[in-house]
ChimeraX commands (.cxc) that place a marker at each C-alpha (Angstrom):
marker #1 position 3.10,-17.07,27.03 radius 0.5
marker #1 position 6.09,-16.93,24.63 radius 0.5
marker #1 position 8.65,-14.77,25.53 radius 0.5
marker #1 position 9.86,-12.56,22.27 radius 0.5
marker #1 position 13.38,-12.14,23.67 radius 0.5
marker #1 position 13.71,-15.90,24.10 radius 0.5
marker #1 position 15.78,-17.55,21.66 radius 0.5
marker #1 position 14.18,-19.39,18.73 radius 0.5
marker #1 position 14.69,-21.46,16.33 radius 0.5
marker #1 position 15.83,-20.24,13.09 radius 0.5
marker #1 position 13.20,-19.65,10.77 radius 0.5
marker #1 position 15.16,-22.23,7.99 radius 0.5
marker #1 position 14.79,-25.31,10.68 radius 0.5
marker #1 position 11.29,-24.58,11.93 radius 0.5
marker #1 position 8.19,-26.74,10.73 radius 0.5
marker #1 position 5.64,-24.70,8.75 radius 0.5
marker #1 position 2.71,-25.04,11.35 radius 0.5
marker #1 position 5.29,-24.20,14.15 radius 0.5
marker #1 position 6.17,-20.63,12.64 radius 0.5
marker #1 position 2.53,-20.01,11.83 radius 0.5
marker #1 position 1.60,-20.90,15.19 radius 0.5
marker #1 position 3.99,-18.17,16.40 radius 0.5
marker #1 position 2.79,-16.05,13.97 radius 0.5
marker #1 position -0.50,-15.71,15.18 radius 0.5
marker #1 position 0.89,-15.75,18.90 radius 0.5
marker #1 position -0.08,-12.58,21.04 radius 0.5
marker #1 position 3.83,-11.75,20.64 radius 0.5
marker #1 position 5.05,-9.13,17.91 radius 0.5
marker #1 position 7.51,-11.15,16.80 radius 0.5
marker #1 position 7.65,-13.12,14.43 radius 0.5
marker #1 position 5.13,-10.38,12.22 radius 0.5
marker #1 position 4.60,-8.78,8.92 radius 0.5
marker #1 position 8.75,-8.58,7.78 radius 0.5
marker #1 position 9.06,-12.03,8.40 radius 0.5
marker #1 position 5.77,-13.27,7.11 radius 0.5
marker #1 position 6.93,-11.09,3.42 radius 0.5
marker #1 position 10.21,-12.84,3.62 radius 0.5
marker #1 position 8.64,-16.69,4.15 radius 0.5
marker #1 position 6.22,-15.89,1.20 radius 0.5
marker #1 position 9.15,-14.45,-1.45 radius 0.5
marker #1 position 11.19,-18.14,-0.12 radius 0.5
marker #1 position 7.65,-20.13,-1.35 radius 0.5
marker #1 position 8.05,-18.30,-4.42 radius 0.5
marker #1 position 11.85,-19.15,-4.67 radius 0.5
marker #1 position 10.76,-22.34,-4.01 radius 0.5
marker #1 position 8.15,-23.05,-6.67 radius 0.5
marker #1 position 10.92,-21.13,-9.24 radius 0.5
marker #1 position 13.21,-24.36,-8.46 radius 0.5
marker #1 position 10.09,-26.60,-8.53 radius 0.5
marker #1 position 9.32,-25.49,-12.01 radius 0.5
marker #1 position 13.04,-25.80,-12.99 radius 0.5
marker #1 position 13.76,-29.41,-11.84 radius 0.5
marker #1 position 10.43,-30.51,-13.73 radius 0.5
marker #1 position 12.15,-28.79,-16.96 radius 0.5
marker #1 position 15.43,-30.96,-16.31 radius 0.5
marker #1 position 16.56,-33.80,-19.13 radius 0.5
marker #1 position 13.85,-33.56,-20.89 radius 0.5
marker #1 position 14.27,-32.79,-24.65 radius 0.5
marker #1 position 11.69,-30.47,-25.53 radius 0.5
marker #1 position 13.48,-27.99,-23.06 radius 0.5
marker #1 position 17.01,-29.13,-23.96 radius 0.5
marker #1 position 18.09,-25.60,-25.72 radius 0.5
marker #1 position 17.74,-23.66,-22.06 radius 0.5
marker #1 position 19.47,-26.07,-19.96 radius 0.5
marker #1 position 22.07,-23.35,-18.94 radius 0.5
marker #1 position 19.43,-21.02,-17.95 radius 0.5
marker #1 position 17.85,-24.05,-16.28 radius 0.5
marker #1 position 21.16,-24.53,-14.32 radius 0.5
marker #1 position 21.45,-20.60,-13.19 radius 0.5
marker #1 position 17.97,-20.28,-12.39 radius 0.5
marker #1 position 18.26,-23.58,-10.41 radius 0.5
marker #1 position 21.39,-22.32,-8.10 radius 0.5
marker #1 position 19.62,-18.79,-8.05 radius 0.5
marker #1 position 16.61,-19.58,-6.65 radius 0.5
marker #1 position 17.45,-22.13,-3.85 radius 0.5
marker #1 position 20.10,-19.46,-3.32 radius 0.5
marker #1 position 17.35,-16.81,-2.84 radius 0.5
marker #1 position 14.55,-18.96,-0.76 radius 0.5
marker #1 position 17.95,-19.64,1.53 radius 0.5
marker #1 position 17.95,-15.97,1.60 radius 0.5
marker #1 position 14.69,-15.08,2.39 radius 0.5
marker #1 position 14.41,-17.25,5.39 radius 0.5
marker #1 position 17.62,-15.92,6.79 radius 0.5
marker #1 position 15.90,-12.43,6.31 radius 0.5
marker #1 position 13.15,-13.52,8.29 radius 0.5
marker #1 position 15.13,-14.30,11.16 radius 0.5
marker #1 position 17.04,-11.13,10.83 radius 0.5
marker #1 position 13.77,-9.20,10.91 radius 0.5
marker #1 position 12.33,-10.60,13.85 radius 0.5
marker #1 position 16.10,-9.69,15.37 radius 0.5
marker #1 position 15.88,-6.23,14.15 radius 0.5
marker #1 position 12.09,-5.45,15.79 radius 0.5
marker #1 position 13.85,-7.00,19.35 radius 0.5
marker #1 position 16.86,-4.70,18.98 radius 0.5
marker #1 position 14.33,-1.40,18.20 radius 0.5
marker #1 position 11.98,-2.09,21.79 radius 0.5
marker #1 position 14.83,-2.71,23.62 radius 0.5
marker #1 position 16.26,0.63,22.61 radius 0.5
marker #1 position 12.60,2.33,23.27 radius 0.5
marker #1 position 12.81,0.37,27.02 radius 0.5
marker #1 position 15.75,2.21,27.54 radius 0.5
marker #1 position 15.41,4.97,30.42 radius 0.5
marker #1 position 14.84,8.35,29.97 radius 0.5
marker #1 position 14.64,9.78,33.08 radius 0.5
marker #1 position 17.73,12.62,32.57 radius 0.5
marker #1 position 18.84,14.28,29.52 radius 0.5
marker #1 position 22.10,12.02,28.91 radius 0.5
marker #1 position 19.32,9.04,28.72 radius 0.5
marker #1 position 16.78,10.34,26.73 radius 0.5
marker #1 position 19.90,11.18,24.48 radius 0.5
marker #1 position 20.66,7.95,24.30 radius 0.5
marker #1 position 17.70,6.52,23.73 radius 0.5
marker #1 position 16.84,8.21,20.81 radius 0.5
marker #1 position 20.15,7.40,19.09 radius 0.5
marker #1 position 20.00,3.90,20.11 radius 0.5
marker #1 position 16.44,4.29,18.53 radius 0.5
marker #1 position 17.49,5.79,15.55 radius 0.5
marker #1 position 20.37,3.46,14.86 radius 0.5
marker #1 position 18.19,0.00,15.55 radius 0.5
marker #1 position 14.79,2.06,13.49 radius 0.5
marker #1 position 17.69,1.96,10.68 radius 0.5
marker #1 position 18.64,-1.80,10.59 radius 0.5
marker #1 position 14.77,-2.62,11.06 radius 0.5
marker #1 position 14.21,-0.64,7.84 radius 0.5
marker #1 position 17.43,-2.40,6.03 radius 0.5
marker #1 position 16.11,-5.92,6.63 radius 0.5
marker #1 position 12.85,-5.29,4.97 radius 0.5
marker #1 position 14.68,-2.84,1.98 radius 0.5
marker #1 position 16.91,-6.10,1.34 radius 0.5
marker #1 position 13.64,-8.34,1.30 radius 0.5
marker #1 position 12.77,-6.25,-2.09 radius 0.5
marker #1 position 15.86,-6.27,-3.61 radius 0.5
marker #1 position 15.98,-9.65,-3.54 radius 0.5
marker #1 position 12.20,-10.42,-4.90 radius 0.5
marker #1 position 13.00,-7.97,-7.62 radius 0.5
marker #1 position 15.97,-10.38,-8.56 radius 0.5
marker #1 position 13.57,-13.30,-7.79 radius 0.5
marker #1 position 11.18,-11.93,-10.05 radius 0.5
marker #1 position 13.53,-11.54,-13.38 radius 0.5
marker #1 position 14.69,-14.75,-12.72 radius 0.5
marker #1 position 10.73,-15.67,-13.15 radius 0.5
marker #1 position 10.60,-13.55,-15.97 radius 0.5
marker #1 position 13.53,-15.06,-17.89 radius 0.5
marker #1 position 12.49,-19.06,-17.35 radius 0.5
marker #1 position 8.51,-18.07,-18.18 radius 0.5
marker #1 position 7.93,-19.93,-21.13 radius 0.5
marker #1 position 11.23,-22.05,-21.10 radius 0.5
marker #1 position 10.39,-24.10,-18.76 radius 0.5
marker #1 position 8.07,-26.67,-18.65 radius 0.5
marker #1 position 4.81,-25.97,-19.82 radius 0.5
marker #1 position 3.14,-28.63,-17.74 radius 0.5
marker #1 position 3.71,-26.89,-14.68 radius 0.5
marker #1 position 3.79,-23.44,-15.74 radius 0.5
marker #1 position 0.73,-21.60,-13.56 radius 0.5
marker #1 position 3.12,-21.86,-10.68 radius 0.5
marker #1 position 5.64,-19.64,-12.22 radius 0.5
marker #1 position 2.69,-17.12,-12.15 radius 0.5
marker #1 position 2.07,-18.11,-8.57 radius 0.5
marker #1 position 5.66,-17.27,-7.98 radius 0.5
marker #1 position 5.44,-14.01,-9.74 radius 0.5
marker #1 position 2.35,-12.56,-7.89 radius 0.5
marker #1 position 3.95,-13.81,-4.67 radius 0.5
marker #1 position 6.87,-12.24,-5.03 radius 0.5
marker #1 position 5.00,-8.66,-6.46 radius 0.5
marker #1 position 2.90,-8.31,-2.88 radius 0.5
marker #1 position 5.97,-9.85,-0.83 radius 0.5
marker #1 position 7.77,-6.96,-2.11 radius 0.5
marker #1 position 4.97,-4.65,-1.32 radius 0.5
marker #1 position 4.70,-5.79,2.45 radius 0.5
marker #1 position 8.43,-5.55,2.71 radius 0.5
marker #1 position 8.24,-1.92,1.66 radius 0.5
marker #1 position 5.41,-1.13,3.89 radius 0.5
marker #1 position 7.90,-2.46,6.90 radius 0.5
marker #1 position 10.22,0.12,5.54 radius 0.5
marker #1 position 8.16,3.45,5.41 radius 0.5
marker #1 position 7.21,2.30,8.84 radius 0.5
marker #1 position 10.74,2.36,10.06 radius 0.5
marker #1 position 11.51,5.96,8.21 radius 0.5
marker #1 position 10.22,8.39,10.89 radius 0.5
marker #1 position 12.03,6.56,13.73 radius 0.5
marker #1 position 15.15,7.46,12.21 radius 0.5
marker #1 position 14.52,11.00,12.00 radius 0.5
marker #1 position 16.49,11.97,8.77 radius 0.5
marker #1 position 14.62,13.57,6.13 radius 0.5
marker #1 position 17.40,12.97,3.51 radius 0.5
marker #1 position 17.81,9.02,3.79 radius 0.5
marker #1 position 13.81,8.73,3.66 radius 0.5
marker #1 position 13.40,10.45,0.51 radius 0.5
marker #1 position 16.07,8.62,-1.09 radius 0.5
marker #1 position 14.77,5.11,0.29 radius 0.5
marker #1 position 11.24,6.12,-0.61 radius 0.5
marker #1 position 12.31,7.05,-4.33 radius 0.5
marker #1 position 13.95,3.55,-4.59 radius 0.5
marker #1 position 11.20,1.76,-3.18 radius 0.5
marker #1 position 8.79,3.20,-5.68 radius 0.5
marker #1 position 10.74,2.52,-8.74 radius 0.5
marker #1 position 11.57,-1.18,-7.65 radius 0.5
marker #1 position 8.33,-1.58,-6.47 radius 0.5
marker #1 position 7.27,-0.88,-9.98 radius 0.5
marker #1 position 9.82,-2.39,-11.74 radius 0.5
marker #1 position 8.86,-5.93,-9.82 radius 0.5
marker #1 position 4.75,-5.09,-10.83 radius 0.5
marker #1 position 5.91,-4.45,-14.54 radius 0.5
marker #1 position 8.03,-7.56,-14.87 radius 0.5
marker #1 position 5.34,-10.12,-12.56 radius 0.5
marker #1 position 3.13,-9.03,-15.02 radius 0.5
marker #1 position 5.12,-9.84,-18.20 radius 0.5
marker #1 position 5.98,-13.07,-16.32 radius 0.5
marker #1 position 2.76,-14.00,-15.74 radius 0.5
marker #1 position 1.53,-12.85,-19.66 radius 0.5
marker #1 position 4.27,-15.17,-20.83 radius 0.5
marker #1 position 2.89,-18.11,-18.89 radius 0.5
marker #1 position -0.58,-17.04,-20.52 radius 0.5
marker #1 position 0.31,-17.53,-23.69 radius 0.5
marker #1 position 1.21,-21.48,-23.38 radius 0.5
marker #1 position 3.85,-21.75,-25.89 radius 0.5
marker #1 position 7.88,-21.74,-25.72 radius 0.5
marker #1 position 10.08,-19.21,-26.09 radius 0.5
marker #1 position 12.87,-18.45,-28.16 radius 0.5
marker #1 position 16.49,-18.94,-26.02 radius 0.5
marker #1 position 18.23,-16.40,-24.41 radius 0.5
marker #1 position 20.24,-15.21,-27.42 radius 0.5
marker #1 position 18.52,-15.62,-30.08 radius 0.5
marker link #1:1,2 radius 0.2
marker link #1:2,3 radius 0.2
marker link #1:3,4 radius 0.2
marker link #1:4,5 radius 0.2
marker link #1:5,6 radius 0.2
marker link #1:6,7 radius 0.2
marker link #1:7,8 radius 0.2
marker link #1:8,9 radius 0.2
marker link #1:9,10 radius 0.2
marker link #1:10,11 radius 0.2
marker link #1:11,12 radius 0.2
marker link #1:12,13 radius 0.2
marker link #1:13,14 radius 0.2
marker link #1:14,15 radius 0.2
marker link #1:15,16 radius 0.2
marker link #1:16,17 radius 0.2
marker link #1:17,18 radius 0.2
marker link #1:18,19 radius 0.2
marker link #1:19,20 radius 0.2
marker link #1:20,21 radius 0.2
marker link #1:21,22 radius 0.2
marker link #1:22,23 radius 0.2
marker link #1:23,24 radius 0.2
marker link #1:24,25 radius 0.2
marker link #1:25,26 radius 0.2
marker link #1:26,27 radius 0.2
marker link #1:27,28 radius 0.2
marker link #1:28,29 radius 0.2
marker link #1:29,30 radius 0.2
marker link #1:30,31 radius 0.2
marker link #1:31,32 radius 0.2
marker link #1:32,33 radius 0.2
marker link #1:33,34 radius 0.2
marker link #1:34,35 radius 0.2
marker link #1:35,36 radius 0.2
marker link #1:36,37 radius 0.2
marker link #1:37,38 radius 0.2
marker link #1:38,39 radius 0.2
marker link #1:39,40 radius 0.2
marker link #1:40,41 radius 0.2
marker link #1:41,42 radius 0.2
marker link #1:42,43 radius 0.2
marker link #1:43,44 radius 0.2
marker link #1:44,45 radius 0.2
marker link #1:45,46 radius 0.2
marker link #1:46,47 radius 0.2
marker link #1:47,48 radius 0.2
marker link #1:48,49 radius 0.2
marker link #1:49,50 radius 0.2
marker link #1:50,51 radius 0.2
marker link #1:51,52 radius 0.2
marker link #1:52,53 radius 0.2
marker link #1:53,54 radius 0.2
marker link #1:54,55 radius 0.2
marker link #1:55,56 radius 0.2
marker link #1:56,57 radius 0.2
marker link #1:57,58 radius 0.2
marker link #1:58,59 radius 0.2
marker link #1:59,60 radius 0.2
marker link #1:60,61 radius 0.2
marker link #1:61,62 radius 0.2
marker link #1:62,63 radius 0.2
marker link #1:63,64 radius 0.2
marker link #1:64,65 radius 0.2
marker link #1:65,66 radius 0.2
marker link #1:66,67 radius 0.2
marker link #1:67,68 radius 0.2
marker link #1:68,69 radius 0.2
marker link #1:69,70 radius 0.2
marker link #1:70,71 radius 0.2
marker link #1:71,72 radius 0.2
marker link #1:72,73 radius 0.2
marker link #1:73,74 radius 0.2
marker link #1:74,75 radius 0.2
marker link #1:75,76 radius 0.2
marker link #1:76,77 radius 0.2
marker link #1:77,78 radius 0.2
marker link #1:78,79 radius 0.2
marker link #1:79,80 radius 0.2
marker link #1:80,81 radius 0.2
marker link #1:81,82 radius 0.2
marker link #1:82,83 radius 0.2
marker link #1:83,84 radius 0.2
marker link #1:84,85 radius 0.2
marker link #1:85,86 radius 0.2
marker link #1:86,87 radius 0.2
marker link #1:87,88 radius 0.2
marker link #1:88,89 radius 0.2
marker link #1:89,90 radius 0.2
marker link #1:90,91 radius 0.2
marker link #1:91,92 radius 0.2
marker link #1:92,93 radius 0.2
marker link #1:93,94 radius 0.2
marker link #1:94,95 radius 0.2
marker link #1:95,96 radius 0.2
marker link #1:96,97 radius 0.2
marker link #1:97,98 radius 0.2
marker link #1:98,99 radius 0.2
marker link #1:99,100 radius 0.2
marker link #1:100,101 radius 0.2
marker link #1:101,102 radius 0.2
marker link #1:102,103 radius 0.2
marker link #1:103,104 radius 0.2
marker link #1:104,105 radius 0.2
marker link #1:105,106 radius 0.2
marker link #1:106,107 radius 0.2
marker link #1:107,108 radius 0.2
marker link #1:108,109 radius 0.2
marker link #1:109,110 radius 0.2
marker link #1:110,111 radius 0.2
marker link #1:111,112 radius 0.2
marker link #1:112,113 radius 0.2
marker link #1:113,114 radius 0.2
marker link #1:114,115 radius 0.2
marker link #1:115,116 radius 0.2
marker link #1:116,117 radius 0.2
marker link #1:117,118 radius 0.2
marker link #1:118,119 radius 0.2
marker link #1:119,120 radius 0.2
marker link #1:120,121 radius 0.2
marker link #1:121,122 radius 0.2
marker link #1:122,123 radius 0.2
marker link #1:123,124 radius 0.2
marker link #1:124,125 radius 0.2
marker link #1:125,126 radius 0.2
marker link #1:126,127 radius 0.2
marker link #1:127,128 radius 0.2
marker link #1:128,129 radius 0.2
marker link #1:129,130 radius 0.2
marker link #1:130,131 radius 0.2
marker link #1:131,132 radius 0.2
marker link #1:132,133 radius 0.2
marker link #1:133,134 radius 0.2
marker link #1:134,135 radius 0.2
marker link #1:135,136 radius 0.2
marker link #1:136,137 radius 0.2
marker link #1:137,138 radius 0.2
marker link #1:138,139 radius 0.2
marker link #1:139,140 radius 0.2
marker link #1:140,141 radius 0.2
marker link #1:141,142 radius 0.2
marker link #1:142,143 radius 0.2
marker link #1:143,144 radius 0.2
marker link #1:144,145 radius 0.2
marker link #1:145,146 radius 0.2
marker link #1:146,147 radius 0.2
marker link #1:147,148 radius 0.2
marker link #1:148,149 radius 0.2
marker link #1:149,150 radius 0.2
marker link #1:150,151 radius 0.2
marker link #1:151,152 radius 0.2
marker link #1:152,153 radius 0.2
marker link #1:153,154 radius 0.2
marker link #1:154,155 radius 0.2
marker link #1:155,156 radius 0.2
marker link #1:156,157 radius 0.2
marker link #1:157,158 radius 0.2
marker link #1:158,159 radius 0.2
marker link #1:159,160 radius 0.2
marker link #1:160,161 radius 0.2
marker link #1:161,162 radius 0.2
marker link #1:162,163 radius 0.2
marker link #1:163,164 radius 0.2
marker link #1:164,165 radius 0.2
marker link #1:165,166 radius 0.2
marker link #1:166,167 radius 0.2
marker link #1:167,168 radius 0.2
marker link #1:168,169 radius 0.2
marker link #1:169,170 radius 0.2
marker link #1:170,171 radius 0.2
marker link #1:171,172 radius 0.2
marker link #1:172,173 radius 0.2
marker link #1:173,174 radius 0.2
marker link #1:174,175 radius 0.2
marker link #1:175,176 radius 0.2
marker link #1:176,177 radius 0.2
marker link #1:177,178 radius 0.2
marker link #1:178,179 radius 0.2
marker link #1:179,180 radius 0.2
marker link #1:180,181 radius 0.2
marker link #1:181,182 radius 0.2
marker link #1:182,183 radius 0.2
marker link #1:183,184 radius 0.2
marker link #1:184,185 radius 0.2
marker link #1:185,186 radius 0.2
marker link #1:186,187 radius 0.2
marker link #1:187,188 radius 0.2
marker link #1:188,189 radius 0.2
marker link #1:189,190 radius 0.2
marker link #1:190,191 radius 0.2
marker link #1:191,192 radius 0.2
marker link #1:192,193 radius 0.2
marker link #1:193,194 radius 0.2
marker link #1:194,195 radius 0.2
marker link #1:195,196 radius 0.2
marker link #1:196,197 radius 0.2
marker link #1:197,198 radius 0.2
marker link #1:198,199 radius 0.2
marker link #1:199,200 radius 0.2
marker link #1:200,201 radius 0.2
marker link #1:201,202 radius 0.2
marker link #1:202,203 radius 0.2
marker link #1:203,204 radius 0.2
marker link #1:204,205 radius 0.2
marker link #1:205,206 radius 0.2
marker link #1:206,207 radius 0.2
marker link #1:207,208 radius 0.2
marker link #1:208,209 radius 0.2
marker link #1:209,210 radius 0.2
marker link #1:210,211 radius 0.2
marker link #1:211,212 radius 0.2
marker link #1:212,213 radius 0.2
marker link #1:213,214 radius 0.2
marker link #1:214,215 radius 0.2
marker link #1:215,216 radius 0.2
marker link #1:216,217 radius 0.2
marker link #1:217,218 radius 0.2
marker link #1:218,219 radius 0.2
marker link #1:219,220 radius 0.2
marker link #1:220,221 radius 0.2
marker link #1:221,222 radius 0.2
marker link #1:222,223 radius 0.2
view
């Protein structure tokens, strides 16, 4: 049996079949936040695929700069990702420890439900970050959909609906987090940005992927 408070290997320098194996371990960790995070870094990753097939080659010469940012932005992001992962599988640890914590007077059931409330906070963070960064993942998408090359293009739309239900998981590990930390004021204001991001991401996958429908190049950035 794998111990979940056991160190592990960061998510970044584990094989693929190793992290799915823990996955669908009988332990709660790794779980849903860092199964969104790994899926927005395969989307990062088939951005920069896309990109580096669009390199020196003529036909895409006049976006070569947005080649370049995209490039640095998205092996930037899947780096990321991963590293949210491991921070949500960190932040799930650090939210049972503080509900093992005794509670047998009044001073310890005090402080076990502010150590609750402060870890319930970081768990939701981690996964709040997760769709901030697909909705930055996602415009990237947007922008390099039909400037890129045209060969390879149905992966950008794999990228875009990957990153559109990545987001979507994150947030659900977020409104999970929101009662634990018992404040009625920072979970309406986290729920009203997670509904307009959430929507913004669905509005721009969607132009991504109509952009990679139509098979034909874009004007640049510009003009």
């Amino acid at each position: 049996m794998r111990d979940m408070t056991a160190p592990t290997d960061p998510v970044v320098e584990q094989r693929l079949g190793d992290f799915f194996e823990a996955l669908a371990s009988e332990q709660p960790v790794p779980g849903g936040g860092a199964a969104a995070a790994v899926s927005a870094a395969l989307a990062s990753s088939l951005t920069a695929m896309v990109v580096r097939l669009s390199l020196d080659r003529p036909k895409y010469a006049d976006f070569v700069d947005l080649h370049g940012e995209a490039l640095t932005a998205s092996d930037a992001s899947r780096i990321r990702f991963l590293e949210l992962a491991d921070d949500d599988a960190t932040a799930y640890a650090a939210y049972r420890a503080a509900r093992s914590m005794p509670k047998e007077t009044e001073a310890e059931q005090e402080a076990r439900e502010a150590a609750t409330r402060d870890a319930a906070r970081i768990a939701a963070r981690v996964p709040l970050e997760v769709v901030k960064v697909c909705q930055a993942q996602v415009e990237l998408v947007d922008r390099v959909a039909g400037r890129t090359n045209l060969y390879v293009a149905s992966d950008l739309e794999v990228a875009a609906l990957l990153l559109d239900s990545a987001a979507r998981a994150a947030a659900a590990n977020v409104r999970v987090n929101l009662p634990s930390i018992a404040d009625e004021g920072y979970a309406s204001a986290v729920t009203a940005e997670l509904d307009q991001r959430l929507q913004q991401i669905q509005s721009t996958a969607d132009r991504a992927r109509e952009r990679v429908a139509r098979g034909t190049l874009r004007r640049p950035e510009g003009d």
